[in-house]
PDB file of N, CA, C, O and CB in Angstrom:
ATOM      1  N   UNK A   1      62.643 -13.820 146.685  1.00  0.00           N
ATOM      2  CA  UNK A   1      63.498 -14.928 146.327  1.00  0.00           C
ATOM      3  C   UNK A   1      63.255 -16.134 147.240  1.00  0.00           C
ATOM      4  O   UNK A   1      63.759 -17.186 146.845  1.00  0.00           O
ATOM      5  CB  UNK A   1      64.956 -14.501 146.388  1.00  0.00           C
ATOM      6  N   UNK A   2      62.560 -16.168 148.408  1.00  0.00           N
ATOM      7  CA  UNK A   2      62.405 -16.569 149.227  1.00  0.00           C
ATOM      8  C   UNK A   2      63.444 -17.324 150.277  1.00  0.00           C
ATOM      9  O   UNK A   2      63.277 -18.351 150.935  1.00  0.00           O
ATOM     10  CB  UNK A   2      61.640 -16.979 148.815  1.00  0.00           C
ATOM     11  N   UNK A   3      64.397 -16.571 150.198  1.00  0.00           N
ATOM     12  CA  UNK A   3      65.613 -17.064 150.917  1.00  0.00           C
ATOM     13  C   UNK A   3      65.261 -16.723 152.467  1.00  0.00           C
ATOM     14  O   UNK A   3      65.936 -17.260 153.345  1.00  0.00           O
ATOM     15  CB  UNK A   3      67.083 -16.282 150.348  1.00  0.00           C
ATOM     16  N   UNK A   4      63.982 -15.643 152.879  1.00  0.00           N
ATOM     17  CA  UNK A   4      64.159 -15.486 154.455  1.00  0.00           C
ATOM     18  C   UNK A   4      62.620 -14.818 154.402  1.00  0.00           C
ATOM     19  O   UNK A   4      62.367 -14.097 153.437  1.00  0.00           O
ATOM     20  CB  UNK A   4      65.710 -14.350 155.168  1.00  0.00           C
ATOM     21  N   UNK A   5      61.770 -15.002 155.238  1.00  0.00           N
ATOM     22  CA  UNK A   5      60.456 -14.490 155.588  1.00  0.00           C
ATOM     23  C   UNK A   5      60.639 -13.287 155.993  1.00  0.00           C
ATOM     24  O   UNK A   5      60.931 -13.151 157.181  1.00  0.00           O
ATOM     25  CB  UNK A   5      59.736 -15.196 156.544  1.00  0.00           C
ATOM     26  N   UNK A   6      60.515 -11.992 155.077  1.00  0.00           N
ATOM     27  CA  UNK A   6      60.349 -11.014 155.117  1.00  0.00           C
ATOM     28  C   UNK A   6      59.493 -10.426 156.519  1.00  0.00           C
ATOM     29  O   UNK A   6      59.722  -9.245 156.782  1.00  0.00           O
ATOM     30  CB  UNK A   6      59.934 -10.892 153.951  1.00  0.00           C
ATOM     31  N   UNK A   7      58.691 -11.032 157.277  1.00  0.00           N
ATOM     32  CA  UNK A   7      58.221 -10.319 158.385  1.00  0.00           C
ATOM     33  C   UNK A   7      58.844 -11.438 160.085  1.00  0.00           C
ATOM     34  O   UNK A   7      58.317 -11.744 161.155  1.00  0.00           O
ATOM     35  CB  UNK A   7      56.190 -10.176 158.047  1.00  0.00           C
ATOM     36  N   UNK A   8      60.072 -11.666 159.476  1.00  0.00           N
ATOM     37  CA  UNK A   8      61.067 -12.279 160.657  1.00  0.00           C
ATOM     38  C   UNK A   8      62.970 -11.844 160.385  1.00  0.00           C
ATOM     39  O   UNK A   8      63.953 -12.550 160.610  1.00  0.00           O
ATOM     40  CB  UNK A   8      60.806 -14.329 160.543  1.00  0.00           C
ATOM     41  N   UNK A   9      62.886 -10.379 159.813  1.00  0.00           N
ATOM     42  CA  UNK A   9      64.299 -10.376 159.656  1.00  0.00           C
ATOM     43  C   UNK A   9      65.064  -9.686 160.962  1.00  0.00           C
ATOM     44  O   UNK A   9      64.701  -8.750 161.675  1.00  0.00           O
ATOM     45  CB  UNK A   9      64.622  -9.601 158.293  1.00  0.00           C
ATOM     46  N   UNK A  10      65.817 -10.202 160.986  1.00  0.00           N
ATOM     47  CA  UNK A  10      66.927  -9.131 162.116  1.00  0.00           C
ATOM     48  C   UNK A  10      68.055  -8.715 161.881  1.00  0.00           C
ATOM     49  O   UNK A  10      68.573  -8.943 160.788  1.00  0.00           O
ATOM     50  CB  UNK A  10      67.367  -9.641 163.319  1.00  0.00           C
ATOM     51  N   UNK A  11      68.728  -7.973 162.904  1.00  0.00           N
ATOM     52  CA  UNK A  11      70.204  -7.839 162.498  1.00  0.00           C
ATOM     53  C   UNK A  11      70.505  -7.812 163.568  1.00  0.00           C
ATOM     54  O   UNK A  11      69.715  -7.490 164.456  1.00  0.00           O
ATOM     55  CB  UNK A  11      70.789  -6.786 161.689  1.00  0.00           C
ATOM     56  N   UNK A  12      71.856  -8.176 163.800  1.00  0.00           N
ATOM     57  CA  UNK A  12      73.138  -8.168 165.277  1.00  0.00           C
ATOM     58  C   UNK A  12      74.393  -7.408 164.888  1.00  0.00           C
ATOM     59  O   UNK A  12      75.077  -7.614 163.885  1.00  0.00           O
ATOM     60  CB  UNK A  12      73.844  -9.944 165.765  1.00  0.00           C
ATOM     61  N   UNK A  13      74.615  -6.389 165.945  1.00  0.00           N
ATOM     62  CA  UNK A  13      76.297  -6.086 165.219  1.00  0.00           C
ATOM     63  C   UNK A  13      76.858  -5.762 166.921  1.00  0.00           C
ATOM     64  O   UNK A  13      76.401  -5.384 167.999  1.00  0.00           O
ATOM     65  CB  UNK A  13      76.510  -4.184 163.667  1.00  0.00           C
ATOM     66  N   UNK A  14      77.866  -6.102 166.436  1.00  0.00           N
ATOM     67  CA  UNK A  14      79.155  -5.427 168.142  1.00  0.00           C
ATOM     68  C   UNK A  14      79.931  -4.517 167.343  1.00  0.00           C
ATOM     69  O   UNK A  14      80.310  -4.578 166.173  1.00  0.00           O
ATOM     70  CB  UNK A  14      80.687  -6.909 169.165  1.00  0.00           C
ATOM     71  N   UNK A  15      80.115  -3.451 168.471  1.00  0.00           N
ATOM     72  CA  UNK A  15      80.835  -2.566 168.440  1.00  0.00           C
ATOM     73  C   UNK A  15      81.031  -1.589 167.358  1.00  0.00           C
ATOM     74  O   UNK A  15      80.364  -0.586 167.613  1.00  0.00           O
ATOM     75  CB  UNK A  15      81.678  -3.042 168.697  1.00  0.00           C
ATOM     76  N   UNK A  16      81.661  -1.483 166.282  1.00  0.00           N
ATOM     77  CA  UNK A  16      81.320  -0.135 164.799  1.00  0.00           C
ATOM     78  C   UNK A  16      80.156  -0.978 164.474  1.00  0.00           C
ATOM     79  O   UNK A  16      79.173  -0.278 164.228  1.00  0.00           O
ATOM     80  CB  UNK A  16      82.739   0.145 163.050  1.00  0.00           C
ATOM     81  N   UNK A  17      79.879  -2.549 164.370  1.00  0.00           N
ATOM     82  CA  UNK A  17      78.874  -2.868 163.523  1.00  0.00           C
ATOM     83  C   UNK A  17      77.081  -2.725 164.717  1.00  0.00           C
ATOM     84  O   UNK A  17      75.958  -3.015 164.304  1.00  0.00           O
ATOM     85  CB  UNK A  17      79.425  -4.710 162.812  1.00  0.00           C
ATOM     86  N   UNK A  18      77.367  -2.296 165.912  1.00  0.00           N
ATOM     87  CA  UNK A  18      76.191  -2.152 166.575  1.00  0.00           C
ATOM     88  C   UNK A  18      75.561  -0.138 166.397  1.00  0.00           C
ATOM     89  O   UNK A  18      74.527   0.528 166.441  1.00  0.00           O
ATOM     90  CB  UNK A  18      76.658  -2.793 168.376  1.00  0.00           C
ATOM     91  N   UNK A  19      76.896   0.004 166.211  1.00  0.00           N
ATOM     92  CA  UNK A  19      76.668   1.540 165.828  1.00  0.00           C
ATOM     93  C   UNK A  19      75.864   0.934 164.452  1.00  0.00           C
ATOM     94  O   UNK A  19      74.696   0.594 164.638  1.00  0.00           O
ATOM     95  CB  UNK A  19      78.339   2.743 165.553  1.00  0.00           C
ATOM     96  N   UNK A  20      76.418   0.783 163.101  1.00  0.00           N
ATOM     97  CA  UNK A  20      75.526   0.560 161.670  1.00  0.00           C
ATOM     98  C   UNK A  20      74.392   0.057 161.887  1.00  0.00           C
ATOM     99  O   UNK A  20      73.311   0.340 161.371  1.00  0.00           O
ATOM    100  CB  UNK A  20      76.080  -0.353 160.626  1.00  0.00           C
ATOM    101  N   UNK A  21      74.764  -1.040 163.010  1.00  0.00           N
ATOM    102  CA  UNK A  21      72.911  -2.086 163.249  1.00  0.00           C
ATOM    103  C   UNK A  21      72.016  -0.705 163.647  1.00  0.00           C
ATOM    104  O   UNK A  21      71.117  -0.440 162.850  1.00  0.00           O
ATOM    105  CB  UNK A  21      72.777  -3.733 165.206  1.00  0.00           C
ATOM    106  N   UNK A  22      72.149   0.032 164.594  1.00  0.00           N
ATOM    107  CA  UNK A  22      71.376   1.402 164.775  1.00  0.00           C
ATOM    108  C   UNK A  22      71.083   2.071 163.864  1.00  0.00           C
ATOM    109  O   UNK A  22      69.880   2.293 163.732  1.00  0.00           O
ATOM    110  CB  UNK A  22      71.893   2.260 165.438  1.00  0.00           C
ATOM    111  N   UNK A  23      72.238   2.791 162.656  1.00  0.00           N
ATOM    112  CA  UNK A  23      72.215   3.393 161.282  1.00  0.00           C
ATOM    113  C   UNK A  23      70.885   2.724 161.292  1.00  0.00           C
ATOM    114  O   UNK A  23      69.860   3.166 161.811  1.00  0.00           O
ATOM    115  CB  UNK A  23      73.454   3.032 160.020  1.00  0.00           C
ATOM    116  N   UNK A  24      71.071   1.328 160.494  1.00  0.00           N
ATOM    117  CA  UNK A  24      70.303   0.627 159.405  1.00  0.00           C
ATOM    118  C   UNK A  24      68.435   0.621 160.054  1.00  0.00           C
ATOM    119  O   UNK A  24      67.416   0.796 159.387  1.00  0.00           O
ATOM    120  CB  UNK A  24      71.146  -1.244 159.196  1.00  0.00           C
ATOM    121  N   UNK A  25      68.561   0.368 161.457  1.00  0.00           N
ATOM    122  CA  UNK A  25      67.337   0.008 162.068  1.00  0.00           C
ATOM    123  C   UNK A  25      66.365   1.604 162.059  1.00  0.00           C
ATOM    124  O   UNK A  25      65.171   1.683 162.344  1.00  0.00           O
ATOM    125  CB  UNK A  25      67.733  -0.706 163.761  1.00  0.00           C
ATOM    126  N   UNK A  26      67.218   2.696 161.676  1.00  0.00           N
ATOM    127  CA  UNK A  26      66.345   4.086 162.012  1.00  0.00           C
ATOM    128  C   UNK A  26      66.315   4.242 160.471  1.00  0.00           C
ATOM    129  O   UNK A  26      65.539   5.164 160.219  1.00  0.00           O
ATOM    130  CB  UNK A  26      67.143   5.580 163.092  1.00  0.00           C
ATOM    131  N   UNK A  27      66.773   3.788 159.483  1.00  0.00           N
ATOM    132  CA  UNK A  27      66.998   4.487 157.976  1.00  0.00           C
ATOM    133  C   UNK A  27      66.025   3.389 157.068  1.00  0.00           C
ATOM    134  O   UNK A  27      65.673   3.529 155.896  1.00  0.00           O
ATOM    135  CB  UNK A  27      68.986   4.504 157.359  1.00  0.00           C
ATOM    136  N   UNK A  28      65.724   2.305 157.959  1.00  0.00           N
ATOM    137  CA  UNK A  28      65.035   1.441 156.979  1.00  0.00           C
ATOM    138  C   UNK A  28      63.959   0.654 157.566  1.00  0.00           C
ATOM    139  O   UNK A  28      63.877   0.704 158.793  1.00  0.00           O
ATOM    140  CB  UNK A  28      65.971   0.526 156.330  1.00  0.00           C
ATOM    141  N   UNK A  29      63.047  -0.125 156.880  1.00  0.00           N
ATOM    142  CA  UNK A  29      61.675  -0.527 157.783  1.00  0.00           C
ATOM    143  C   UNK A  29      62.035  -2.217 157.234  1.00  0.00           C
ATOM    144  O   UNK A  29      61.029  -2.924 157.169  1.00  0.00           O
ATOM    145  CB  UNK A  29      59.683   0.407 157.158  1.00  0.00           C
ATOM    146  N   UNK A  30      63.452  -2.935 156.821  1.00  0.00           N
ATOM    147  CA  UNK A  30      63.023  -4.025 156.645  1.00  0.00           C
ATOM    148  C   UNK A  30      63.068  -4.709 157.665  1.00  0.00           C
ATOM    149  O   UNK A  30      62.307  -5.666 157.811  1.00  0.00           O
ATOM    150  CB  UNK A  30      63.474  -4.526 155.793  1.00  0.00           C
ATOM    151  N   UNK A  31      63.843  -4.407 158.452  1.00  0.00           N
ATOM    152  CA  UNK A  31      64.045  -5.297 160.030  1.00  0.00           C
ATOM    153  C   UNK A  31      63.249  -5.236 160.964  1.00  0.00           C
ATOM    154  O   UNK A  31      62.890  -4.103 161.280  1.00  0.00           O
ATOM    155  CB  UNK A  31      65.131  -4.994 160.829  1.00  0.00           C
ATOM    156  N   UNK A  32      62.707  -6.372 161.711  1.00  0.00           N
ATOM    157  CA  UNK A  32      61.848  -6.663 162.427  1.00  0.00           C
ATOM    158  C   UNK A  32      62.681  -6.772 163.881  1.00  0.00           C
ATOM    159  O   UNK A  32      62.392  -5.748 164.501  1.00  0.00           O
ATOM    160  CB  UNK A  32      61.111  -7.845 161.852  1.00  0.00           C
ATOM    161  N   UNK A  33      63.238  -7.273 164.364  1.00  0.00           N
ATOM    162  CA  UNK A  33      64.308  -7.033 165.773  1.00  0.00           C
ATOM    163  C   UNK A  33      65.975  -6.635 164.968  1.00  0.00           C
ATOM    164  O   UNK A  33      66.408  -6.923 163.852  1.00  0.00           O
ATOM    165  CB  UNK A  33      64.452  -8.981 166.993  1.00  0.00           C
ATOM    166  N   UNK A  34      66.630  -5.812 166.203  1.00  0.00           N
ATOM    167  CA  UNK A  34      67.817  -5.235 166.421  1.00  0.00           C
ATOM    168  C   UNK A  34      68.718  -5.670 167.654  1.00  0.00           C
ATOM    169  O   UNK A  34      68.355  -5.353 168.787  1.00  0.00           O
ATOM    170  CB  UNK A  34      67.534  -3.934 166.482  1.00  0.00           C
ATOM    171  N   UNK A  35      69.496  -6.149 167.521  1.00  0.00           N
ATOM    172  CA  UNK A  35      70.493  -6.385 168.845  1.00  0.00           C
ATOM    173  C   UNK A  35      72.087  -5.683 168.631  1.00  0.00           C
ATOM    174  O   UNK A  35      72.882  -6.068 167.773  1.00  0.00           O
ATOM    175  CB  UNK A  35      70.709  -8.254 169.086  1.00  0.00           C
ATOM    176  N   UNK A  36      72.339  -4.587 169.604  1.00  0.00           N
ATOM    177  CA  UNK A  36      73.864  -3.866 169.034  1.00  0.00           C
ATOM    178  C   UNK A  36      74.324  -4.143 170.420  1.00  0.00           C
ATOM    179  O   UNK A  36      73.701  -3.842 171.438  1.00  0.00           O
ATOM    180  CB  UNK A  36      73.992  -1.923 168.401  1.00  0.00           C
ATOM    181  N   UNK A  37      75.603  -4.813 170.355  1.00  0.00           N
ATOM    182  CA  UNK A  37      76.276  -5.580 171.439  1.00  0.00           C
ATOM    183  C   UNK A  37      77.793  -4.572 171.623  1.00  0.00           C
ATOM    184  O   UNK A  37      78.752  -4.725 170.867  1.00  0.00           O
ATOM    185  CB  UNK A  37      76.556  -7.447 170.882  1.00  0.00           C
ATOM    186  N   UNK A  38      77.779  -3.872 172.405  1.00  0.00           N
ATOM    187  CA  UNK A  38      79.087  -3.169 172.896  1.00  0.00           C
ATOM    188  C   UNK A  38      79.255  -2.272 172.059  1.00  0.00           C
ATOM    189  O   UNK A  38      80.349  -2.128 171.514  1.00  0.00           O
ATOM    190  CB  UNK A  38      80.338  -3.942 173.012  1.00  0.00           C
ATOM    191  N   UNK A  39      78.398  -1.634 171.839  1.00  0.00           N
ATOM    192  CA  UNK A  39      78.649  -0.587 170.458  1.00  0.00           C
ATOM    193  C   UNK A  39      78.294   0.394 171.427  1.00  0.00           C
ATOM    194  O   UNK A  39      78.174   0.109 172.618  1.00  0.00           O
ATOM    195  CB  UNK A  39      77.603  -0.667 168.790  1.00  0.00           C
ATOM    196  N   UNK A  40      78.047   2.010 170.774  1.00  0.00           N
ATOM    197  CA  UNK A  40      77.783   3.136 171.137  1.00  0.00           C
ATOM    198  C   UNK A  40      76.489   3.765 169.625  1.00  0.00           C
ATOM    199  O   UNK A  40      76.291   3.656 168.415  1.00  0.00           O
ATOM    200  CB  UNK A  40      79.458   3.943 171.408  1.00  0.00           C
ATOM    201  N   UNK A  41      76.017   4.338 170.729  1.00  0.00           N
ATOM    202  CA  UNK A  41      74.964   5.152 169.632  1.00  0.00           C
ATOM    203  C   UNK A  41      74.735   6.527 169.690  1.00  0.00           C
ATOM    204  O   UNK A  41      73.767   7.035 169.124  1.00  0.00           O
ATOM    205  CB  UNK A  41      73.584   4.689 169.714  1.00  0.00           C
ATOM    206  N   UNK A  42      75.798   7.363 170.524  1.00  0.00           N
ATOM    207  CA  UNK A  42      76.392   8.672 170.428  1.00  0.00           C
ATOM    208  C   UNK A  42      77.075   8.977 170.357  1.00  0.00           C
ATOM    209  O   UNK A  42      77.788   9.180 171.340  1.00  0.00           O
ATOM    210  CB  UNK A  42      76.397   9.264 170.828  1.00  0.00           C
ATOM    211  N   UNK A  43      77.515   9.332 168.865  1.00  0.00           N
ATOM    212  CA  UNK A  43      79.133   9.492 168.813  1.00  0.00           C
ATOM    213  C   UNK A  43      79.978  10.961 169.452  1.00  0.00           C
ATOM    214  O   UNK A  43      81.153  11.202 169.726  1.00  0.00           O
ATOM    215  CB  UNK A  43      79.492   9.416 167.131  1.00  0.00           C
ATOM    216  N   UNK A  44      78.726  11.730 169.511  1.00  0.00           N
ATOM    217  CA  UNK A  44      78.975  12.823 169.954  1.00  0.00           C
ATOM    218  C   UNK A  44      79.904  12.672 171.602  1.00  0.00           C
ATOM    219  O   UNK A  44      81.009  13.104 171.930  1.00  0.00           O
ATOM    220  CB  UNK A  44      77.525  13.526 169.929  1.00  0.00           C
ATOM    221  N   UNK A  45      78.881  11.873 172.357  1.00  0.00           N
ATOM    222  CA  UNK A  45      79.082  11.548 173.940  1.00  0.00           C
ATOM    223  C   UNK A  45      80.550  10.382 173.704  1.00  0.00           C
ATOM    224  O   UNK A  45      81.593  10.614 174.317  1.00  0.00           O
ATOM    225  CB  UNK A  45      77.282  10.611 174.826  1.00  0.00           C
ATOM    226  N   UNK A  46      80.450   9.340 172.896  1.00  0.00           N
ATOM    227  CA  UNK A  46      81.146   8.737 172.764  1.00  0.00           C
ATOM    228  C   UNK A  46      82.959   8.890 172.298  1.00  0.00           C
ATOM    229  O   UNK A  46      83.785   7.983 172.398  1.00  0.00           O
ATOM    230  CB  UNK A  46      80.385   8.263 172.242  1.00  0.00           C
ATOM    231  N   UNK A  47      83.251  10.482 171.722  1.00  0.00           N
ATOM    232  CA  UNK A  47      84.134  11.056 171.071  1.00  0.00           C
ATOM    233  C   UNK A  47      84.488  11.492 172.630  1.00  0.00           C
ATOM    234  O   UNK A  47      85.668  11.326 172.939  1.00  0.00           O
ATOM    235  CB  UNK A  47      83.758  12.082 169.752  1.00  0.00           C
ATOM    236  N   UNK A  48      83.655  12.003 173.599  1.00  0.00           N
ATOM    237  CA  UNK A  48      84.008  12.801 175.096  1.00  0.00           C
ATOM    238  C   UNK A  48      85.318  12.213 175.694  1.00  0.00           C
ATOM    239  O   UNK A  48      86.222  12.864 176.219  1.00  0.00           O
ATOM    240  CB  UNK A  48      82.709  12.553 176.353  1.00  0.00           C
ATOM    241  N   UNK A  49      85.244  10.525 175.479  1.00  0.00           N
ATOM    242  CA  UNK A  49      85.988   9.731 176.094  1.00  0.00           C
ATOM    243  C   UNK A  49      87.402   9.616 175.818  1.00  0.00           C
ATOM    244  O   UNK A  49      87.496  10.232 174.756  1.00  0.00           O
ATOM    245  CB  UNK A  49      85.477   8.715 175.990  1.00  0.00           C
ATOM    246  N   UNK A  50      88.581   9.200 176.123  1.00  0.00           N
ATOM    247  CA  UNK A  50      89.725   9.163 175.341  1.00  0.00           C
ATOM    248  C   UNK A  50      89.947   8.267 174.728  1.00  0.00           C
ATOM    249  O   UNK A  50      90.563   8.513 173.692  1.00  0.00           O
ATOM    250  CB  UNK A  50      90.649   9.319 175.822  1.00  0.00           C
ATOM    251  N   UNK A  51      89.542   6.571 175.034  1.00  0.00           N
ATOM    252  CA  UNK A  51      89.260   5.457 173.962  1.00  0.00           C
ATOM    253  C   UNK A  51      88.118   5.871 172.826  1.00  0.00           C
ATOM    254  O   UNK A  51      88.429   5.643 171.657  1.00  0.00           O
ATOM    255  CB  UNK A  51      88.722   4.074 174.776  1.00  0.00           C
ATOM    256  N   UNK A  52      87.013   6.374 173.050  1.00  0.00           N
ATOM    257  CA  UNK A  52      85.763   6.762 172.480  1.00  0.00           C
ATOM    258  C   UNK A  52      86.521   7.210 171.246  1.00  0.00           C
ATOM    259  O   UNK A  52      86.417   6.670 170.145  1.00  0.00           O
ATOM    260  CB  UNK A  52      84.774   7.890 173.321  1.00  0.00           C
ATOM    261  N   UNK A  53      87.495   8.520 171.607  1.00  0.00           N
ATOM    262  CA  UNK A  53      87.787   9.577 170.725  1.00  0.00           C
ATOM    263  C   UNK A  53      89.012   8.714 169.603  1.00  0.00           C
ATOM    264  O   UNK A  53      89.346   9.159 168.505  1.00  0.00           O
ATOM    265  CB  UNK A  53      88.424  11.083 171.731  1.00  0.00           C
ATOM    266  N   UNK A  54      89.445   7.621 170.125  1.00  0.00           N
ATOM    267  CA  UNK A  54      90.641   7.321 169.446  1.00  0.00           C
ATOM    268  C   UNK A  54      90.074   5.939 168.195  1.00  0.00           C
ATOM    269  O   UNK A  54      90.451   5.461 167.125  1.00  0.00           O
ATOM    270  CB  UNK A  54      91.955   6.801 170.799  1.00  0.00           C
ATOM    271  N   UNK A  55      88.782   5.737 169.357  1.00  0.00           N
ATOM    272  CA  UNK A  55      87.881   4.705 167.787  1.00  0.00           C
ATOM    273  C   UNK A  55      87.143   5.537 166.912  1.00  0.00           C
ATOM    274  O   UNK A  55      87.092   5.371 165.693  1.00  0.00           O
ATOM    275  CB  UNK A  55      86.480   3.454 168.250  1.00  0.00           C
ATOM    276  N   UNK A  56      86.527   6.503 167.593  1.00  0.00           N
ATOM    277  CA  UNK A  56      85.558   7.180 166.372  1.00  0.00           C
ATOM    278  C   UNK A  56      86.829   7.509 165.405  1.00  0.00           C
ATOM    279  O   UNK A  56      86.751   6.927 164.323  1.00  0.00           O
ATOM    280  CB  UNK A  56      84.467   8.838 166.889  1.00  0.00           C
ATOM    281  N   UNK A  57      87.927   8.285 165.568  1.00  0.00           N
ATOM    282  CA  UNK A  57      89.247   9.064 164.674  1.00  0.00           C
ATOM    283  C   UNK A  57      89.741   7.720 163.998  1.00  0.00           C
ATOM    284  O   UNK A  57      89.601   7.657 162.776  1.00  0.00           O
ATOM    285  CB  UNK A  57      90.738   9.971 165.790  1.00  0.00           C
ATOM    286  N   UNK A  58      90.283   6.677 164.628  1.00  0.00           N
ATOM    287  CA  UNK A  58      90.492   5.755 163.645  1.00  0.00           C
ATOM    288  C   UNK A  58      89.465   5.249 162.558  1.00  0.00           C
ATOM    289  O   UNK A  58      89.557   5.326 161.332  1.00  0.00           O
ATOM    290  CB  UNK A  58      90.872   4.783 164.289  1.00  0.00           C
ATOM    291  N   UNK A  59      88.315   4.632 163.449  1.00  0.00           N
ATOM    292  CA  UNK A  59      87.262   3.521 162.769  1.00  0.00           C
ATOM    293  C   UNK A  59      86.224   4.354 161.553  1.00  0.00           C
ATOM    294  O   UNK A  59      85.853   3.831 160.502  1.00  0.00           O
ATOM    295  CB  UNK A  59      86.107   2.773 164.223  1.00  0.00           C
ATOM    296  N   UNK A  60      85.893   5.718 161.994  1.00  0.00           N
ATOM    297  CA  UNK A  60      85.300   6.480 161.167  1.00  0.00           C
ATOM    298  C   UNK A  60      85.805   7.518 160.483  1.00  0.00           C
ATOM    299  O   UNK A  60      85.261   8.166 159.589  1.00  0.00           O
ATOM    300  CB  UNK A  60      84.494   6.831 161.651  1.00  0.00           C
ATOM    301  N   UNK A  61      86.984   7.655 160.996  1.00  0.00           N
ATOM    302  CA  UNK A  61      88.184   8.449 160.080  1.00  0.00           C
ATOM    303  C   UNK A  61      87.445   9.795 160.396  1.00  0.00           C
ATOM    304  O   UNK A  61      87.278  10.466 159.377  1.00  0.00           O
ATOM    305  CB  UNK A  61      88.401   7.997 158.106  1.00  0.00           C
ATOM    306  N   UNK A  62      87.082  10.220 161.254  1.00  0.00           N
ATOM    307  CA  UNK A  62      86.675  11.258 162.040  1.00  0.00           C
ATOM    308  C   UNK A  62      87.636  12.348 162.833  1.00  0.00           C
ATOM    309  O   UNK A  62      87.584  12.401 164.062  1.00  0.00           O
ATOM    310  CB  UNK A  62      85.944  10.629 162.898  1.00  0.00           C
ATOM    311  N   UNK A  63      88.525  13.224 162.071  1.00  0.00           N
ATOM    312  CA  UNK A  63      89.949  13.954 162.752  1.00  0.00           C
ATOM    313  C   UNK A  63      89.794  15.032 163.593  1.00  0.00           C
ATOM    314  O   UNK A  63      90.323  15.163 164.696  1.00  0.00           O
ATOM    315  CB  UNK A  63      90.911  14.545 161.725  1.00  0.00           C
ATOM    316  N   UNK A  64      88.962  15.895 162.969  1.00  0.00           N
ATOM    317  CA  UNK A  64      88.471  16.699 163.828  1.00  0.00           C
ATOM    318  C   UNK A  64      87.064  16.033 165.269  1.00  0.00           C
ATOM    319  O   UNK A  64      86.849  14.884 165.656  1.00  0.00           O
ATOM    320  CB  UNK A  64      87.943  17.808 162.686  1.00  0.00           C
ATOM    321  N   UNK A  65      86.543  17.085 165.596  1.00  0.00           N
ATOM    322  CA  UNK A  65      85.673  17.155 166.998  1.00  0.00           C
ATOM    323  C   UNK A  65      84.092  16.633 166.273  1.00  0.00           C
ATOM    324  O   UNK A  65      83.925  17.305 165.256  1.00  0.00           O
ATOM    325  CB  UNK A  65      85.636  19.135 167.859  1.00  0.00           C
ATOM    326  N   UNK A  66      83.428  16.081 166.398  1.00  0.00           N
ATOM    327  CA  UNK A  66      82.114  16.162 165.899  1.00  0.00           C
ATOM    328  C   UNK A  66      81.635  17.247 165.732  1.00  0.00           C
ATOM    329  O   UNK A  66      81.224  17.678 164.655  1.00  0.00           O
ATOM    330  CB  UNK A  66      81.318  15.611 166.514  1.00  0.00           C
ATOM    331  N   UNK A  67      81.628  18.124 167.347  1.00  0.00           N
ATOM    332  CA  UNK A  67      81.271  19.650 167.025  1.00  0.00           C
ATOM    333  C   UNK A  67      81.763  20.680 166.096  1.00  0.00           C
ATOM    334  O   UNK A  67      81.188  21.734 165.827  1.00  0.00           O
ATOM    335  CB  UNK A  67      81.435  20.245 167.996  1.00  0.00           C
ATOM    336  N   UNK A  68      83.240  20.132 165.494  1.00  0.00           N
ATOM    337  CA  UNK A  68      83.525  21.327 164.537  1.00  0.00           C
ATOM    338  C   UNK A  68      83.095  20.800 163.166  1.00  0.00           C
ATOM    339  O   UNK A  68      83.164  21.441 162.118  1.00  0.00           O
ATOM    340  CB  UNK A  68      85.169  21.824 164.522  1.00  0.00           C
ATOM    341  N   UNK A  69      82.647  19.567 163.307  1.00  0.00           N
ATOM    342  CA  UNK A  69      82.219  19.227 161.990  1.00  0.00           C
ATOM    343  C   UNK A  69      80.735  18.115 161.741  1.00  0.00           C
ATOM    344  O   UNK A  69      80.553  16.954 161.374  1.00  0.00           O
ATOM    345  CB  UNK A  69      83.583  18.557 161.392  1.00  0.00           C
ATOM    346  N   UNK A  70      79.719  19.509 162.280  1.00  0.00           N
ATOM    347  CA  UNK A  70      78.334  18.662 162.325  1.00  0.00           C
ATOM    348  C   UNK A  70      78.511  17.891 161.610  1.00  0.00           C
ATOM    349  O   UNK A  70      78.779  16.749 161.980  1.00  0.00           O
ATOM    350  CB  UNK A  70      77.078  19.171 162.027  1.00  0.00           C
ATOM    351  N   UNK A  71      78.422  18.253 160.240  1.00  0.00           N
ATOM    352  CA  UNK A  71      77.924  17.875 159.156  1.00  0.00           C
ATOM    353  C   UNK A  71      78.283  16.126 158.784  1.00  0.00           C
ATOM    354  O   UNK A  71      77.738  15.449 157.913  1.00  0.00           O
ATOM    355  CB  UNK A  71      78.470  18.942 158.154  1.00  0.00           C
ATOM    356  N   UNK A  72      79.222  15.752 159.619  1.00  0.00           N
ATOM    357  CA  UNK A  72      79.559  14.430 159.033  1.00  0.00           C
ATOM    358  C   UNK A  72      79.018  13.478 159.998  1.00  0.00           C
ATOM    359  O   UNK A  72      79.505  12.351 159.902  1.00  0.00           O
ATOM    360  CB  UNK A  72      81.112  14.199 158.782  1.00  0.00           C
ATOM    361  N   UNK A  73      78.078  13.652 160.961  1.00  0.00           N
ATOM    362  CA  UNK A  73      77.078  12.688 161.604  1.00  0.00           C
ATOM    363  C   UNK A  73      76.501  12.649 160.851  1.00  0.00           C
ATOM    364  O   UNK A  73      75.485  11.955 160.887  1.00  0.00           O
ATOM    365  CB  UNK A  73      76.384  12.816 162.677  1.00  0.00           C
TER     366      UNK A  73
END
């Protein structure tokens, strides 16, 4: 469409959206740079914490432990 030069795209996200900027940058080859600003990229390590545990349960609606429920990483 030529709205953006396909071999200059990026993405930026803070915080849930630097976690997705990670998602998107390992699941897809269109992005050329990544910047995730105050985010986390283990939710596993990140759930350890007691703020950690109270954003992943809110923001990802995550109730149980990661560990009792691989399956939803």
């Amino acid at each position: 469409m030529g709205v953006a030069e396909p071999s200059k795209i990026g993405i930026i996200g803070q915080s849930n959206g630097g976690y997705a900027t990670l998602a998107l940058i390992t699941q897809s080859d269109i992005f050329r740079a990544a910047v995730m600003v105050s985010g986390y990229g283990d939710i596993v390590e990140f759930h350890s914490y007691d703020i950690g545990r109270v954003i992943v349960e809110v923001s990802l609606g995550l109730k149980k432990t990661p560990w009792k429920r691989r399956n939803c990483l």
